[in-house]
MARBA-869304 format. One record per residue (C-alpha): residue number from 1; x negated, y, z. Coordinates in steps of 0.05 Angstrom, whole numbers, plus 32768, in hexadecimal, padded with zeros to 4 digits. Each point is the difference from the previous one (the first is absolute). Layout:
{NUM; {X; Y; Z}},
...
% end
This chain:
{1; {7CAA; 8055; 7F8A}},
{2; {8021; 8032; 7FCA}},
{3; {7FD3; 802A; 7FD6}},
{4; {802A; 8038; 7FE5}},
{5; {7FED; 801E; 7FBC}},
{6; {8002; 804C; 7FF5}},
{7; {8004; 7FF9; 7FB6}},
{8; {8032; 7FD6; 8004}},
{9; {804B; 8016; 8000}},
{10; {802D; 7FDD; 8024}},
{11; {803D; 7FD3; 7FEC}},
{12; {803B; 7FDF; 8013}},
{13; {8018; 7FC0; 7FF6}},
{14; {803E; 7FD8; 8006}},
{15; {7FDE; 7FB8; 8025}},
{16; {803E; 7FD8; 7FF3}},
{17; {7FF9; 8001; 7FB4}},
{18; {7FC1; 7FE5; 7FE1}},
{19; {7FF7; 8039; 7FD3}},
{20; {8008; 803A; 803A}},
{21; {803F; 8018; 7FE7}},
{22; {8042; 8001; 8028}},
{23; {803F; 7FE2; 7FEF}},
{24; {8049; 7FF7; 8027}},
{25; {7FF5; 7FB9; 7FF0}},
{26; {7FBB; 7FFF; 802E}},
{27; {8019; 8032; 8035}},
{28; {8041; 7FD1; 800E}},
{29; {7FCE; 7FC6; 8010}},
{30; {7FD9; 8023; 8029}},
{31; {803B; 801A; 8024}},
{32; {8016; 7FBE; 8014}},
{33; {7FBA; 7FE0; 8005}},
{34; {7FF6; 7FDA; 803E}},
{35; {804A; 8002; 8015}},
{36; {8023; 7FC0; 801D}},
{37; {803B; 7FE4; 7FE4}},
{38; {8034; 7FE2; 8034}},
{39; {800E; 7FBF; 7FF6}},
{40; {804B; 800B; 7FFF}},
{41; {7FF5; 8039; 7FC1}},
{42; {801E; 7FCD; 7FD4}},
{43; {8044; 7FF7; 802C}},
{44; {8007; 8047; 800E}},
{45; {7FF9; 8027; 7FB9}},
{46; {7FFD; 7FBF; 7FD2}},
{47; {8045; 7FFB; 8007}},
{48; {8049; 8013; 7FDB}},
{49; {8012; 8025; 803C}},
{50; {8012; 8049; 8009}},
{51; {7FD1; 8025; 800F}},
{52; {801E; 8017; 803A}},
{53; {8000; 7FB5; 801E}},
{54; {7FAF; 7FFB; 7FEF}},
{55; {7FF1; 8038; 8024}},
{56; {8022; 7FE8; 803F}},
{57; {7FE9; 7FBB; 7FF6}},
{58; {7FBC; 801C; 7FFE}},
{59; {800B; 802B; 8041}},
{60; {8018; 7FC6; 801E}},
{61; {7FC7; 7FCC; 7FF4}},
{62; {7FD5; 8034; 801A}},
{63; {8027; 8011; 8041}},
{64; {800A; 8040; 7FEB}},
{65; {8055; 8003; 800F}},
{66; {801A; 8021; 803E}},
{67; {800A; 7FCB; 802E}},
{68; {800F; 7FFC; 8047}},
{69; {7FB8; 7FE2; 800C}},
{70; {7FE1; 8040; 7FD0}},
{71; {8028; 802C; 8021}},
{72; {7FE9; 7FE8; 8044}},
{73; {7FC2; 7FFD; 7FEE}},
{74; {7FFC; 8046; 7FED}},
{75; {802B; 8014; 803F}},
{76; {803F; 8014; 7FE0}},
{77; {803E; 7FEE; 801B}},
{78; {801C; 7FB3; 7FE1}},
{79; {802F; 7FCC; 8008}},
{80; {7FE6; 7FCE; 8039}},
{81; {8011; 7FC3; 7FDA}},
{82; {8013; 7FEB; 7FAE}},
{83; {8044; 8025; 7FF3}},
{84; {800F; 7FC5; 7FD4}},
{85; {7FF1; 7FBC; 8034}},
{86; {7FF8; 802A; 8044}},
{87; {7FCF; 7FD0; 8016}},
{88; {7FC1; 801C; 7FED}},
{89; {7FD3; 803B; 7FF0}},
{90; {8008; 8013; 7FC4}},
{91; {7FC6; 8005; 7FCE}},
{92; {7FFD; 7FF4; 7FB2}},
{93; {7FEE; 7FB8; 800C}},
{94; {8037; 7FF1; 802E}},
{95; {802B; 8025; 7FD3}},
{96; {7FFC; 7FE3; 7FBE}},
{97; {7FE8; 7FB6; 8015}},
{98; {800A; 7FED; 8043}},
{99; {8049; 801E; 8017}},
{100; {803D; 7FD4; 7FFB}},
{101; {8021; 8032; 7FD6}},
{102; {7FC6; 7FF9; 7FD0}},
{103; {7FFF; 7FB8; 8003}},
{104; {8048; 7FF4; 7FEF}},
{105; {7FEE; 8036; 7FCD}},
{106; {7FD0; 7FDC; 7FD5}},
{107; {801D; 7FB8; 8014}},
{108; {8042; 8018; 7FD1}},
{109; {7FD1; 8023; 7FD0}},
{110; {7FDC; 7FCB; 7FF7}},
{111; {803E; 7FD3; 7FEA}},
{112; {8021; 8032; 7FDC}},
{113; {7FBB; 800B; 7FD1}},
{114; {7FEE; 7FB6; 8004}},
{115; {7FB8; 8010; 801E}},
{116; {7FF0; 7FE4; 8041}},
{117; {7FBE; 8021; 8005}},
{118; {8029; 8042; 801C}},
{119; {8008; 7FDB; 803B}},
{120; {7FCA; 801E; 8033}},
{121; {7FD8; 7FC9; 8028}},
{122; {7FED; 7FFE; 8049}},
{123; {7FC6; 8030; 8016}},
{124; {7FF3; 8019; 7FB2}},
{125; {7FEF; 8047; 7FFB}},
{126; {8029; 8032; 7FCE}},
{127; {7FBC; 8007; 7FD0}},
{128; {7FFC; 7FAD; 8005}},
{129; {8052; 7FFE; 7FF0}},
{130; {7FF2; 8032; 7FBF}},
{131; {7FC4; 7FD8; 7FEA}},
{132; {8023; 7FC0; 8002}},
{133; {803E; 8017; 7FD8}},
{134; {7FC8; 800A; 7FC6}},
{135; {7FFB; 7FB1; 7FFA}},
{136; {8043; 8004; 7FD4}},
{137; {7FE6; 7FF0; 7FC7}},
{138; {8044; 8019; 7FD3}},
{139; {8018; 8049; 7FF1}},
{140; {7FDB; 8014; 803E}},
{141; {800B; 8049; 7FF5}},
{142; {8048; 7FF2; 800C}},
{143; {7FF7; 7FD6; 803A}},
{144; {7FDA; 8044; 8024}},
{145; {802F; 8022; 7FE8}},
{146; {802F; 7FDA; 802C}},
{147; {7FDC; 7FFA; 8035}},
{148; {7FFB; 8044; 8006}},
{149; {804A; 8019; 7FFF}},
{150; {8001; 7FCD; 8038}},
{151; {7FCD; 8022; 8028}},
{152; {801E; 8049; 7FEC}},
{153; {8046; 7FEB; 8010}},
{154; {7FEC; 7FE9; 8041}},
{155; {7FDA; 803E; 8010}},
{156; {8043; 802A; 7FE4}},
{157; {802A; 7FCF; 802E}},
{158; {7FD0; 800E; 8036}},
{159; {800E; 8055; 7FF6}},
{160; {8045; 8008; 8005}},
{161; {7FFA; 7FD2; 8047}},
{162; {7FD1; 8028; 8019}},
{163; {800F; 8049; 7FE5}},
{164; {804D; 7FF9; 7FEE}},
{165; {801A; 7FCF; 8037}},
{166; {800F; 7FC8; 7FD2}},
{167; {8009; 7FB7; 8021}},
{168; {7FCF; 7FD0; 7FDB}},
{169; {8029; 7FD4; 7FCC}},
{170; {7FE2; 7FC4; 7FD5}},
{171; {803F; 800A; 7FCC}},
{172; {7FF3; 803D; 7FFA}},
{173; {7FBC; 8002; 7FF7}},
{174; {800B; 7FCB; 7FD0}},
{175; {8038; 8029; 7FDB}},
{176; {7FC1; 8037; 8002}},
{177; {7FDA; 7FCE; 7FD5}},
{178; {8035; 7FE7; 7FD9}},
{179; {800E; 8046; 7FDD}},
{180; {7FBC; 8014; 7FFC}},
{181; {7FE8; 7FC1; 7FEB}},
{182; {8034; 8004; 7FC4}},
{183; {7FF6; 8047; 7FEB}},
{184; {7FB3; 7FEA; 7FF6}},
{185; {801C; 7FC4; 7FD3}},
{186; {802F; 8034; 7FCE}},
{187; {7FBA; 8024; 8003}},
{188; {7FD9; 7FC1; 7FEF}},
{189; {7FCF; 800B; 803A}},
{190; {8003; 7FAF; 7FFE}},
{191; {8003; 7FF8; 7FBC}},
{192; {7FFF; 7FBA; 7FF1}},
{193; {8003; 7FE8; 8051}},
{194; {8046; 801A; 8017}},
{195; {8009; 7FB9; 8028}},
{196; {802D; 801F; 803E}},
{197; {8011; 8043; 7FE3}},
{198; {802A; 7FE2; 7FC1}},
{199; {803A; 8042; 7FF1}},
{200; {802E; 7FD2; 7FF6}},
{201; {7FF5; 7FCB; 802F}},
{202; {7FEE; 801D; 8040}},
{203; {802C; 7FF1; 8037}},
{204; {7FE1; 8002; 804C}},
{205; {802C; 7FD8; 8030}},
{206; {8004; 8026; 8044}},
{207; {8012; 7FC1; 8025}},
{208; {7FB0; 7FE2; 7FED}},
% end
């Protein structure tokens, strides 16, 4: 039980600070007190990406992209199958891991970066894909970073079949990554990793 004191006035303090008083330093903990940090934070925003690519990355771990499968599911009108395989629905998952066009994706990535841990394994979720990437050891930064202008070119690749008629390509997909992927080196996104994206080296044999 309270007793309340009439000759007693009232005050106010600040219970995240010892001494009662607020601060901004205080008020941001509490703010974020009791949150849960994803797993994949690190691979998303711990990375020399653009920040454009983290922010779909991040949509796209957490099923957030428009694809046939969320667009069925909130009965909107969608493609019946992948627009890039046409052999199965099409959800993140299938998208960036378990489609052909996603697996002859990575399977050249993978050479051209010298990292074979790209490579997506049978029945491994998107989340269990990022986490596994983190077991590079060496300028991992840049390895997210290339990981995720994979993922965004595919999702790019994936747009202009679906909204602009295009007919899925591997070169040029690959020619997608191949520019982008050199523009971050002059920027030294990659610093001191530029394995694959070399300005003056890069050469991407369409025949492969």
């Amino acid at each position: 039980s309270i007793t309340l004191n009439d000759d007693s006035q009232d005050s106010v303090t600040w219970a995240w600070e010892s001494n009662g008083c607020f601060s901004t330093r205080s008020a941001y903990v509490a703010r974020f007190s009791g949150r849960q940090v994803s797993p994949t934070a690190d691979f998303t925003w711990q990375s020399r990406a653009s920040l454009r690519c983290r922010f779909f990355s991040w949509l796209a771990i957490k099923d957030r992209c428009w694809t046939s499968v969320r667009l069925a599911q909130h009965g909107l009108p969608h493609q019946a199958a992948c627009p890039m395989c046409d052999q199965h629905q099409e959800s993140m998952q299938h998208l960036m891991l378990e489609c052909s066009f996603a697996n002859q994706m990575w399977l050249a990535v993978g050479r051209l970066v010298i990292k074979e841990e790209v490579q997506p394994r049978y029945g491994e979720s998107l989340e269990q894909w990022c986490l596994r990437q983190e077991d590079v050891s060496a300028n991992r930064k840049a390895h997210r970073a290339k990981c995720l202008l994979v993922m965004w070119t595919i999702w790019k690749h994936r747009n202009d079949v679906v909204f602009n008629g295009a007919t899925p390509s591997f070169q040029q997909a690959m020619q997608r990554i191949h520019e982008e992927g050199q523009q971050w080196a002059r920027a030294g996104l990659f610093k001191e990793d530029n394995i694959g994206f070399e300005v003056a080296q890069f050469v991407w044999d369409v025949s492969e």
